[in-house]
N, C-alpha and C positions, 0 to 999 in steps of 0.2 A: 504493500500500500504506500503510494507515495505521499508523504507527506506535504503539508498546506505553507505555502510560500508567504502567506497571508491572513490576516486575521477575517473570517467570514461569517458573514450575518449568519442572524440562526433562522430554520428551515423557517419558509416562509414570508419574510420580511422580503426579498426581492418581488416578489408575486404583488406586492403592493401597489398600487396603480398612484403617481403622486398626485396629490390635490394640486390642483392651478385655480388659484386664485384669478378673480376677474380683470381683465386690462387695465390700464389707465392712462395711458398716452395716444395720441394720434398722429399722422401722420407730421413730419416737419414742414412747420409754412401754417400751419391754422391755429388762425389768430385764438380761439377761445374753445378751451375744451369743456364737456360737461362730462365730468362720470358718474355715470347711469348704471352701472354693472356691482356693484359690491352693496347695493341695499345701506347707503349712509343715509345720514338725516341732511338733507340740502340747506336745513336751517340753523345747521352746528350747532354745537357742545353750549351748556347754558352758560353765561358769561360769569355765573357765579361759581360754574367748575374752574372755566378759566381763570378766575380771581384765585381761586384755592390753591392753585396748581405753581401760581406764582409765588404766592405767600409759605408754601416749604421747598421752592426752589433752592435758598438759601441754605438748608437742612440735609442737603442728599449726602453728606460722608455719614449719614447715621443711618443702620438697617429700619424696616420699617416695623412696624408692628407684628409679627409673626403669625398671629390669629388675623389681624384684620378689622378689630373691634370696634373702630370708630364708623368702619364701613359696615358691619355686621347689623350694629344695631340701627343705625340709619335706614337699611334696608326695613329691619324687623319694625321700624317705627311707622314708616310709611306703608308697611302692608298688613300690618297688624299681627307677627310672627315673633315664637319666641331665638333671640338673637342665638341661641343654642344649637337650635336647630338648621340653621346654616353655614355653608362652607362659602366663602369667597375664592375666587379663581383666576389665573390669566386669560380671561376669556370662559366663554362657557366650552369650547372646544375644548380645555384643557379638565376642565370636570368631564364630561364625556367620555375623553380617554382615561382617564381615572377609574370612572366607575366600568370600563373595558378591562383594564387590568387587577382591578380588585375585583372584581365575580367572574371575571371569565378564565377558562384553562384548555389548553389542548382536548381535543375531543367534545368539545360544547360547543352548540348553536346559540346565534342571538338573530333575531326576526326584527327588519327594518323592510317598510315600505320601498317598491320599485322607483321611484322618484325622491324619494327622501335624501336627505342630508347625507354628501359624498362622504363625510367622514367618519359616518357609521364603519360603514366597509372595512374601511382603513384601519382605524383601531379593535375592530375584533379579528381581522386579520394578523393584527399586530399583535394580539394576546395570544395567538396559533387556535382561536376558534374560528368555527364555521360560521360564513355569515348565510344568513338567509333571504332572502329577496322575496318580496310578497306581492304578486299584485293588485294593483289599484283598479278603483271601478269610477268611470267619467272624475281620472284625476285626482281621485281622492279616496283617503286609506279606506279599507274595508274590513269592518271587522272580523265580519264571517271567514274572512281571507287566513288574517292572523292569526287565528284560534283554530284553523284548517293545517297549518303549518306547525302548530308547537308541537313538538314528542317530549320524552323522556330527557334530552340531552339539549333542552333549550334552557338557558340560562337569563337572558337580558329581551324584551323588548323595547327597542326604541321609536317614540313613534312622535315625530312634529306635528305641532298641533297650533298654530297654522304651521301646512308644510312650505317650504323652499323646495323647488322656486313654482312651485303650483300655485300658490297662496287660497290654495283652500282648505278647508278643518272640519272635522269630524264635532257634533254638539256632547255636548258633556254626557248625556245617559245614554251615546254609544260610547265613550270614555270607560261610564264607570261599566257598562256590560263585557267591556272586552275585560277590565280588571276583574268581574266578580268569575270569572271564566278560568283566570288564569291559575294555574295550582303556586300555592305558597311561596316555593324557593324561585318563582321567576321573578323576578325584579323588572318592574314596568318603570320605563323613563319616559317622562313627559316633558319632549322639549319646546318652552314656551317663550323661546326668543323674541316673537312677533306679536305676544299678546295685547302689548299697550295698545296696540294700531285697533283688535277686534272689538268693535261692536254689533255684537248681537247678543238678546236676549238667551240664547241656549249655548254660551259659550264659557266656557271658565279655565283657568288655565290650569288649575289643579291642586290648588292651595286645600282644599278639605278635602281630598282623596289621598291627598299624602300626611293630613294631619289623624287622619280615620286607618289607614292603614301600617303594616310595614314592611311592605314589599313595591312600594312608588315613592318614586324622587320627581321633583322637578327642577328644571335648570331654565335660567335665564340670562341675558345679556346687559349690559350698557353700551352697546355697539351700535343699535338701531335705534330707537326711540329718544335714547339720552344723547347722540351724536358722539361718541366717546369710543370709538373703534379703535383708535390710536393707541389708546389707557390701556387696551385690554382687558376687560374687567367681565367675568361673570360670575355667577352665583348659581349652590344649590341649595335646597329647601327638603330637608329631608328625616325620615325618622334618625332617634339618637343613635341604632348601634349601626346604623350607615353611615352616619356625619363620625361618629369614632372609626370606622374603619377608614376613608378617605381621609382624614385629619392621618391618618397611622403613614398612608403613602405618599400624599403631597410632598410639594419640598417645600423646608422649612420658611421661608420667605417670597413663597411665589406672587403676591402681590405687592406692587410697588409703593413706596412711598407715595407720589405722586398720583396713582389710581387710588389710592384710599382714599386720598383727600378730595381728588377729583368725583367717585362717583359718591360720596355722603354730601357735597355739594348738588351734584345733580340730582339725585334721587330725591331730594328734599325740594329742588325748586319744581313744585307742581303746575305753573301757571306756563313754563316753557315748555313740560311736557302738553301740558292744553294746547296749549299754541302750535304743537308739531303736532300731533292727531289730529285737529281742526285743519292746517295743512294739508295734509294727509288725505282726509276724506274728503276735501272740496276737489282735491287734482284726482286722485284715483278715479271716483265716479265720472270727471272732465275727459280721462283718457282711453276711460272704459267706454264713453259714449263713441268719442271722434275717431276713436280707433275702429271700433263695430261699423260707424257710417263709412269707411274705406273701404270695407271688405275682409278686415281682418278680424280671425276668431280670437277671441280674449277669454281666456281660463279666468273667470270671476272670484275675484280673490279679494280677502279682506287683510293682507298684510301692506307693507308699501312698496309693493313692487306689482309688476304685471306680467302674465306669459303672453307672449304674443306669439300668433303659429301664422306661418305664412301659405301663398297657395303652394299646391304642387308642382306648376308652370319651374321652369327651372330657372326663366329670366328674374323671377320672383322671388328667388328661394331667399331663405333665411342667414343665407350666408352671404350672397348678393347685398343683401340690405344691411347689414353688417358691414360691409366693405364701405354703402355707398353711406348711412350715415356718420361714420370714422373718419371718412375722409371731409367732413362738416363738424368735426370735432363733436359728436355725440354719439357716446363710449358706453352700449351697451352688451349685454352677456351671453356670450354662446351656450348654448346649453346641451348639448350634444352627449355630453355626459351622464348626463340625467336622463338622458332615453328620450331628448325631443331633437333630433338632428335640425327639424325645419320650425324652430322655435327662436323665440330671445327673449330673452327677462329683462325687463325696464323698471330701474329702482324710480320711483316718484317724486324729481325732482325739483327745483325751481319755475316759477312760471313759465319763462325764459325758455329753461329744456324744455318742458312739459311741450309749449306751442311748438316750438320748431323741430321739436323729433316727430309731431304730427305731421307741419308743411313739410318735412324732407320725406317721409315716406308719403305723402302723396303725391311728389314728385317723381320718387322711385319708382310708383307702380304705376304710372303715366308712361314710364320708359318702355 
């Protein structure tokens, strides 16, 4: 047996397919870009995160808080939760892959919707289990689906609730029926990244299913809603010997100085958050209209973002229009990865984008 000239992943870890992140440049020579493609808030981070952010700039040769406590309970203040019950994160991506490698092991499944969030895959791949792919029915998760898939060797469901980049959600008492279905040791994840944006009465993000049970977590962002992408900051909300077992693997200062301060600032200014969901639903339902009168089908979503699917014409296609609004400096997302080759997700931007990524593809499909 020859031996290895080099140090190599262990099994598995190549088979990883890597995340690509959405673009954000256009072509050189245009004047003004808009990026459309990563789901930010068009109306930035509240100026009182900013203010916070400045005010322990001064502070950064000192580690930060290890727990996260100032951020902890700010959260728990504003959602009505005990600060115990939560873990703070680099991002909720990084809770995710967490709770991937604290319950999953070689020879286990975890069940994620066929559209759902690429970095399912990726971290239970990464923990050497099997992922499972479920499909969807007109776009959106299905219960009877998920509960059709689980055996003996499922460990993790994870299920967006709104999904990315569909932007549609399943109502809470199909929530709780795929939960009361589920047998004890599976662990049901509720990721509720997009929740601030949903209104509708039959929606909840899952704050009393994970406070009633103990086998549901929820996870959340300050990426979207709060403008705060940059900070990295997410959160989980979860029973205590889950929140003890993820405190056991985190690393010991995975949240920054700066994103503490930053999102207990944000999280507290509620009238910025008003002000970006009033945004929100005045352009959404503006895009979902103008886009429908063009000819193009719109996956009706209640996050801030839109899937738009183009025709089959191949002068038309989704990648065409890609090309041609890029080259006008509005930078939106290919989605091909998520099983919509003749698609693009348009995050809900400034007025500005909003109108002229309308006039530029009604020009496109004039061509």
């Amino acid at each position: 047996m020859t031996e290895p000239t080099r140090p190599t992943p262990k099994p598995g870890v190549m088979d990883i397919e890597a995340y690509v992140p959405g673009k954000s440049a256009a072509p050189a020579g245009v004047a003004r870009v808009h990026k459309l493609s990563s789901n930010e808030n068009p109306l930035g981070p509240s100026p009182k995160a900013v203010e916070a952010v400045r005010a322990v700039a001064g502070r950064l040769e000192f580690y930060p808080d290890g727990s996260a406590t100032k951020l902890r309970e700010a959260i728990a203040e504003v959602h009505g939760l005990n600060p115990a019950n939560i873990v703070c994160s680099n991002g909720s991506d990084e809770i995710l892959g967490l709770l991937a490698q604290t319950y999953l092991s070689p020879g286990d499944e975890s069940i994620f919707t066929e559209h759902g969030f690429l970095v399912y895959k990726i971290y239970i791949t990464a923990a050497g289990a099997t992922p499972v792919s479920v499909k969807e029915t007109g776009e959106r998760a299905d219960v009877d689906a998920i509960l059709a898939a689980v055996t003996p060797r499922t460990r993790i469901v994870f299920l967006a609730n709104p999904n990315n980049p569909t932007g549609t959600y399943i109502p809470f008492e199909e929530v709780r029926r795929l939960h009361a279905a589920l047998p004890g040791n599976v662990l049901l994840v509720l990721d509720a990244a997009y929740a601030e944006y949903v209104r509708r009465n039959d929606y909840e993000a899952g704050v009393e299913l994970v406070s009633s049970a103990q086998n549901v977590v929820m996870t959340r962002t300050f990426s979207k809603v709060y403008g705060l992408g940059g900070a990295r900051i997410g959160w989980m909300y979860g029973p205590a010997h889950i929140v003890d077992a993820i405190n056991r693997m985190r690393g010991p200062f995975n949240v920054t100085a700066t994103a503490i301060e930053a999102g207990a600032a944000a999280v507290r200014d509620r009238a910025h958050v008003e002000t970006t969901v009033a945004h929100n639903a005045e352009w959404l339902a503006w895009l979902t209209t103008e886009l429908a009168g063009l000819g193009l089908r719109v996956t009706p979503s209640v996050g801030n973002f839109l899937l738009i699917h183009f025709p089959a014409a191949k002068k038309h296609s989704a990648a065409l229009a890609d090309a041609y609004l890029t080259e006008r400096g509005y930078i939106l997302r290919r989605v091909g990865a998520y099983g919509f080759p003749n698609a693009l997700r348009m995050t809900v931007g400034t007025e500005d984008a909003n109108r002229g990524v309308v006039a530029a593809l009604a020009e496109f499909l004039k061509t």
